[in-house]
N, C-alpha and C positions, 0 to 999 in steps of 0.2 A: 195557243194551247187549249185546244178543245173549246172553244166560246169567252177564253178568259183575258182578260188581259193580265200581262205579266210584267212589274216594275225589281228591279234588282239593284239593290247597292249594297254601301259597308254601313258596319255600327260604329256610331262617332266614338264613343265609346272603348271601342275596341276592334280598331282595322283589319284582326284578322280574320271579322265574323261578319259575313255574308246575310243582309234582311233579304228576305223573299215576297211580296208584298200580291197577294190574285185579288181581283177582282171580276167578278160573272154579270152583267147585266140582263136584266131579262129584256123582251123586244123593243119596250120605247125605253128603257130607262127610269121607269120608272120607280123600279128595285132592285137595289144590287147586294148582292152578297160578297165579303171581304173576312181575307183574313190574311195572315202572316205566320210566318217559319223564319229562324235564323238558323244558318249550318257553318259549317268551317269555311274559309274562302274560297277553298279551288274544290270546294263541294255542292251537290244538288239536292234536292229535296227526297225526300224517300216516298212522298203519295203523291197521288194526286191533287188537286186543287181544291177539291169537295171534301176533300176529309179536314183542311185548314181553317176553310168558311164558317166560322161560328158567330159571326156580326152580320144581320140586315140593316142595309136602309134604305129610309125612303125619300121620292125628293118630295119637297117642299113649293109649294107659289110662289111664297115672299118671305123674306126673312125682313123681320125689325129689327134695326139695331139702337140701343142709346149709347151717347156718349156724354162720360161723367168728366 
């Protein structure tokens, strides 16, 4: 869908609602822009991808983790 990728499933929640989940990377990956819409089940979104995206991010080298 236009550069994006597109993940779809239900809300645990409440099986009759449909999460819509885009994601846009730009060339290496190195930023992507994400966001989400939930609608009724046997429904679609009403925009396009770019009007949902309201989270960047970026990657990272190395993540540290500690464990307590």
């Amino acid at each position: 869908m236009y550069g994006t990728y597109l993940l779809n499933g239900a809300d645990d929640d409440d099986l009759s609602t449909a999460v819509w989940i885009f994601i846009t990377p730009n060339k290496n990956w190195s930023k992507i822009k994400i966001g989400y819409t939930k609608t009724d089940d046997n429904s679609e979104p009403k925009h396009q991808p770019y009007y949902y995206q309201r989270y960047t991010a970026t990657r990272v080298s190395k993540v540290t983790a500690i464990v307590h």
